[in-house]
C-alpha positions as CSV (number, residue, x, y, z in Angstrom):
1,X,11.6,0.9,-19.7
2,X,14.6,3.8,-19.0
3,X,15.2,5.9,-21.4
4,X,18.7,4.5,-22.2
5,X,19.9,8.3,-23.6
6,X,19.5,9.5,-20.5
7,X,21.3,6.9,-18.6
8,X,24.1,8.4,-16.5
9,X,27.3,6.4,-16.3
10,X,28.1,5.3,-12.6
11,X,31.2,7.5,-10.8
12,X,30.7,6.3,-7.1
13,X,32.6,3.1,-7.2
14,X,34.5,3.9,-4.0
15,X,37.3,1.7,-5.2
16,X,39.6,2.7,-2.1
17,X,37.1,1.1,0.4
18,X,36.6,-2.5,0.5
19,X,32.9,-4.1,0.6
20,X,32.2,-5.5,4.1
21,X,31.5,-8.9,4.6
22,X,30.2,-9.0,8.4
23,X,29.8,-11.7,10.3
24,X,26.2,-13.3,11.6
25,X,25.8,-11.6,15.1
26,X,24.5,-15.3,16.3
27,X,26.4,-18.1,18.0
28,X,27.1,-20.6,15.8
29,X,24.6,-19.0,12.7
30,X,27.3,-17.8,10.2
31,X,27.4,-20.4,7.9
32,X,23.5,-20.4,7.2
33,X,21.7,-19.6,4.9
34,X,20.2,-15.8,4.3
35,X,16.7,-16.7,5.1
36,X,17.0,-18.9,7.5
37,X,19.7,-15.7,9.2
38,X,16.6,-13.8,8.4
39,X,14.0,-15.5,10.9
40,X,16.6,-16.1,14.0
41,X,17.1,-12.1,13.8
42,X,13.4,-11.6,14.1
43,X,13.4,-14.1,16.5
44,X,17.1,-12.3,18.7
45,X,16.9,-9.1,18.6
46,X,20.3,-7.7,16.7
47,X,20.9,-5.3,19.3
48,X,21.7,-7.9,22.7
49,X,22.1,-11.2,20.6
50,X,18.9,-11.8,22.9
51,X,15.4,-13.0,22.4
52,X,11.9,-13.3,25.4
53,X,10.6,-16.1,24.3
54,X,6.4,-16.4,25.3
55,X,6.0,-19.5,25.5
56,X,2.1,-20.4,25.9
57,X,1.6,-24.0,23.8
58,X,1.1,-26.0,27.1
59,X,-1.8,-26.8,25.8
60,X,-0.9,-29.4,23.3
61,X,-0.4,-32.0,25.8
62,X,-1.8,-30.8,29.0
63,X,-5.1,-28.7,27.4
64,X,-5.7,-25.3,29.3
65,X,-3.4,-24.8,31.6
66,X,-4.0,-22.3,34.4
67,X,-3.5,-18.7,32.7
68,X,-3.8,-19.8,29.4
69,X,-8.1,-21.2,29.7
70,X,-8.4,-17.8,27.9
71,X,-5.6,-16.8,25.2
72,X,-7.6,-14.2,23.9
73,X,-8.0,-12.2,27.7
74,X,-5.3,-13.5,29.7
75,X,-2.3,-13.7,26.9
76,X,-3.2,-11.2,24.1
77,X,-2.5,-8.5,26.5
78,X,1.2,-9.9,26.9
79,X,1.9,-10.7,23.7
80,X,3.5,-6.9,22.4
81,X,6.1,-7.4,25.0
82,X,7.3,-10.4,24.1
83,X,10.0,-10.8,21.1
84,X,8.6,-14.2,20.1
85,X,5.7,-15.8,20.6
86,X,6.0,-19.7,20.7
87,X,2.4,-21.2,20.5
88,X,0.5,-24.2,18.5
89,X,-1.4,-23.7,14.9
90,X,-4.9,-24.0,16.3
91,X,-4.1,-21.3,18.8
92,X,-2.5,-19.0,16.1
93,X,-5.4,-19.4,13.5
94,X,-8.0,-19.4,16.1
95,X,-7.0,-16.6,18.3
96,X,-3.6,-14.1,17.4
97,X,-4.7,-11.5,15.3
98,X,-2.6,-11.9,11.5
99,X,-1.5,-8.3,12.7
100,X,0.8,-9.7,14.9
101,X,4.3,-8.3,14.6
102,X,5.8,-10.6,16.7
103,X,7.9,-13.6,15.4
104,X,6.0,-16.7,16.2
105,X,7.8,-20.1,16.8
106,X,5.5,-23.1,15.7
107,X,4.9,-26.5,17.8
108,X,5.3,-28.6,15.4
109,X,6.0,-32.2,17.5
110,X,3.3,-33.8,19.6
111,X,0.8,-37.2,20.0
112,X,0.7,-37.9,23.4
113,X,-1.2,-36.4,26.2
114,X,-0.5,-35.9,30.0
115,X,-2.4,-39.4,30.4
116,X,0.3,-41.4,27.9
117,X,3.8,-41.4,27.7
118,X,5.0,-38.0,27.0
119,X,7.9,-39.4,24.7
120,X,6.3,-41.2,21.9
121,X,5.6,-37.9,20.2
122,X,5.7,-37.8,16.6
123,X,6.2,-35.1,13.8
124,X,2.5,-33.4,13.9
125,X,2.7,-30.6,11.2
126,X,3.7,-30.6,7.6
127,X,6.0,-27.9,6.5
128,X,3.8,-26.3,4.1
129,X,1.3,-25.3,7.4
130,X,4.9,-23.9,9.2
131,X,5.7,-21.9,5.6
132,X,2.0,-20.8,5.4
133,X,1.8,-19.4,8.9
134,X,5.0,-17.8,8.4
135,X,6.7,-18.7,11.5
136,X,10.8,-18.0,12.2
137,X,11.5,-21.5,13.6
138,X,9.8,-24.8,13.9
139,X,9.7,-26.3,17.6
140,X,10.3,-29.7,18.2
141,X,10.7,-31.8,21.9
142,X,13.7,-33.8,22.1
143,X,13.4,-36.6,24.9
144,X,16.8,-37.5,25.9
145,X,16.5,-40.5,28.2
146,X,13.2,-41.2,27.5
147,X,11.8,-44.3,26.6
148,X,11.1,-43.0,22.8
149,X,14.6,-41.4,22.5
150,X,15.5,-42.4,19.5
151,X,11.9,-41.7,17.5
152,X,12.5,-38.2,19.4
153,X,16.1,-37.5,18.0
154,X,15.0,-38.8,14.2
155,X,11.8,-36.7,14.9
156,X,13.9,-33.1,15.1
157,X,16.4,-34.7,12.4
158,X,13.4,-34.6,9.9
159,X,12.9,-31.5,10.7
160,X,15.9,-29.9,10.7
161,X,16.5,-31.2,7.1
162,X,13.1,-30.1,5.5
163,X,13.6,-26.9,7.3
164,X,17.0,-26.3,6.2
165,X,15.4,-26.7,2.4
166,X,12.9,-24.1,3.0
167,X,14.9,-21.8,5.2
168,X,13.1,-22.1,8.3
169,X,15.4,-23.3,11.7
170,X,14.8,-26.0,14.0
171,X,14.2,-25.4,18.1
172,X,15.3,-28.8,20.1
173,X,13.3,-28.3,23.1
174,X,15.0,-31.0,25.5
175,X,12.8,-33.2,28.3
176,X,14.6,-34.2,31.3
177,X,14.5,-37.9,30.6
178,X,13.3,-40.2,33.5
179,X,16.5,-42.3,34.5
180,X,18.9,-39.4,34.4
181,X,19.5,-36.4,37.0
182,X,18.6,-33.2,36.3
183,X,22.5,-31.9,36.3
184,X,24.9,-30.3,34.1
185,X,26.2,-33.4,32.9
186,X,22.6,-34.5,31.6
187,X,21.7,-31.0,29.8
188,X,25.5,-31.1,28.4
189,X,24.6,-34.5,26.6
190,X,21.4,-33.2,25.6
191,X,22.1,-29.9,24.2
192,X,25.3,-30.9,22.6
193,X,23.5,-34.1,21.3
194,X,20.3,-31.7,19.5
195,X,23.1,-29.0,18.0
196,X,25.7,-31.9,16.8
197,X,22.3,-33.0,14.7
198,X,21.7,-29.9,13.1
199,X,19.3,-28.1,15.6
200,X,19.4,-23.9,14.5
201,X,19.5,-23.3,18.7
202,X,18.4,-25.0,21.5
203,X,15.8,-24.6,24.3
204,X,16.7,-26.0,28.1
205,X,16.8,-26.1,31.6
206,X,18.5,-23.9,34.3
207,X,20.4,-25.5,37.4
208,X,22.6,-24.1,39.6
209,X,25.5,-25.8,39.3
210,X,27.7,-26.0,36.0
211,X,25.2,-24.5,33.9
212,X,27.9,-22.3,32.0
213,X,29.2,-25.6,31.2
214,X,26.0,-26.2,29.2
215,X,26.2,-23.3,27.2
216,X,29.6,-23.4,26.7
217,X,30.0,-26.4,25.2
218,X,27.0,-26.0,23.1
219,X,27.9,-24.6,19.5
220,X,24.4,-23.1,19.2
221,X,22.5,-20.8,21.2
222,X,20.2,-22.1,24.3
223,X,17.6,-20.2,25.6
224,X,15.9,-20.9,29.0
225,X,12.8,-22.8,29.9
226,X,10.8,-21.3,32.5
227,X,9.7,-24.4,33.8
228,X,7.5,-24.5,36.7
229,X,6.1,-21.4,38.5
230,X,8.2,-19.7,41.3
231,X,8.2,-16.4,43.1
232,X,8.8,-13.5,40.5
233,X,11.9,-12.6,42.3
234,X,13.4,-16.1,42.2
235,X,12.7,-16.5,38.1
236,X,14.0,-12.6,37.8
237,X,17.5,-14.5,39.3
238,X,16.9,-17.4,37.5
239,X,16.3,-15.3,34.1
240,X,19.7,-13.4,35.0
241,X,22.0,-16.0,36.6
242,X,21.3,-18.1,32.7
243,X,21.8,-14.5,30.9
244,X,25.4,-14.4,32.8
245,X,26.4,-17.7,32.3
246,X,25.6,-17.8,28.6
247,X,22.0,-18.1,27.5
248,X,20.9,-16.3,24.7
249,X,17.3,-15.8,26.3
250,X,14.6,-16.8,27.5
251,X,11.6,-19.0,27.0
252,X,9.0,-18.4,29.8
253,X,5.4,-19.1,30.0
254,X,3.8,-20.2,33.6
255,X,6.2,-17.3,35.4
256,X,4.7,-15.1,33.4
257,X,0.8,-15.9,32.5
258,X,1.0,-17.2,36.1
259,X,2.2,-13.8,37.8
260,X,0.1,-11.9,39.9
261,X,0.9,-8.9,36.7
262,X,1.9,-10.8,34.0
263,X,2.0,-7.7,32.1
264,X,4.9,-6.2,34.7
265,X,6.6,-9.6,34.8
266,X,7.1,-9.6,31.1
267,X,9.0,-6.2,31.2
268,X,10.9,-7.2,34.3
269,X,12.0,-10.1,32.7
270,X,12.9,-7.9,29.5
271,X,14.7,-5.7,31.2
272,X,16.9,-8.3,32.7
273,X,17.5,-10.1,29.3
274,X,18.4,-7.5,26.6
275,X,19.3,-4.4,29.4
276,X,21.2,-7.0,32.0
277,X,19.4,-5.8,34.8
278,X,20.1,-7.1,37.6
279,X,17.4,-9.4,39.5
280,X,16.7,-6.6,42.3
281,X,16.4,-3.6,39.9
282,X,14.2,-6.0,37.9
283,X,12.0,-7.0,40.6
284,X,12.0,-3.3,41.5
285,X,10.8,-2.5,38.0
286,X,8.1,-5.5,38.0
287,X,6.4,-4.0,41.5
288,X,6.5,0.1,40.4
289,X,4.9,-1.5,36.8
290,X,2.5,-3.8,38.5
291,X,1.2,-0.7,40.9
292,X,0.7,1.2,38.1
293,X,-1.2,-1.7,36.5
């Protein structure tokens, strides 16, 4: 215990200069709560607002995807470029070192496989695993459209309440449902429909046309799905065109493990994110880095 005779009384109160009272640097985030404010800024980095996104939990409905039959050779290698690292519990425990300084963003939804219908997914971890692993967000599939939208919707709604109690945010991951286009008008009813329900921020498709619409109309962030594997120059473009028009990152797996250098791709893809390089100086980088390699 101090000495309390020693104990010096206090002259810096800087009573001419008012404590700050900043706001949260993310979309849509002030009004949360400090911990859960915590885990998105591990998740964005402070600096751009922006976050990469790994995304390599393909698996838990498709099993081992090509690039990901290895984790431990073909992704571990990746993995210190990425900002987050969105995977499933089995992989996490079995394979990523604890070490990992990486945020990690947990699957937490699942049930079906690639022989069933994808929609009728339930809630398939309990909050104590996400609070054990220490993850910065839980990630749940939202199918709007789909035959089990509703059990989808009251699936991420779960989640966003018991996360909300322990700090830890909810990712809607939207599914392009099978009777409605793949348009702006679709992902604007999607995304608006996972944020008005309490989803931290929001995980969705590019197009072409009107996706600025998307994002501005969404009061959380969205970050990009990859989707499908195209050329690395076309998914530099598509990575850049969402940056401009909104997005608040990325979330990219098969155009990354899938690259001839995945290893160069993930920098390019960096570099266009958080630096808003454009998608030639990108692809530049990706080829000097992938010679290199």
């Amino acid at each position: 215990m101090a000495d309390m005779d020693d104990l010096k009384e206090g002259k810096k109160y800087y009573t001419d200069t008012p404590q700050k009272s900043d706001g949260f640097f993310l979309k849509g985030s002030n009004s949360l709560d400090w911990g859960m404010k915590n885990r998105l800024s591990r998740i964005f980095n402070p600096k751009s607002g922006r976050t990469v996104m790994l995304a390599i939990d393909h698996g838990y409905f498709q099993g081992p995807t090509t690039g990901l039959e290895r984790i431990d050779l073909n992704i571990l290698p990746i993995v210190p470029y990425a900002d987050t690292l969105m995977l499933t519990r089995g992989i996490l425990r079995s394979i990523v070192p604890p070490s990992l300084s990486q945020s990690v963003v947990l699957r937490v939804s699942g049930g079906t496989s690639i022989l069933k219908e994808l929609s009728n997914e339930d809630i398939a971890v309990d909050i104590e695993d996400s609070i054990r692993l220490n993850v910065c967000a839980m990630a749940v599939q939202v199918f709007i459209g789909g035959e089990f939208e509703k059990e989808s919707i009251i699936n991420m709604t779960k989640m966003v309440d018991i996360g909300t109690r322990y700090g830890i945010p909810t990712l809607a991951v939207t599914a392009v449902g099978k009777d409605m286009a793949r348009d702006a008008r679709y992902f604007r009813l999607a995304t608006r429909i996972c944020a008005e329900l309490g989803a931290q921020y929001i995980k969705s498709y590019y197009i072409e046309e009107g996706f600025e619409t998307v994002t501005a109309s969404c009061p959380v962030p969205i970050v990009m799905a990859g989707g499908k594997k195209i050329p690395e120059f076309d998914a530099l473009k598509m990575a850049y065109n969402a940056i401009q028009q909104g997005a608040s990152g990325v979330d990219m797996g098969r155009n990354i493990f899938q690259a001839e250098s995945p290893v160069a791709m993930i920098q390019a893809v960096k570099a266009v994110v958080h630096d808003n390089e454009t998608p030639e100086g990108a692809f530049d980088l990706y080829n000097t880095l992938k010679h290199q390699g």
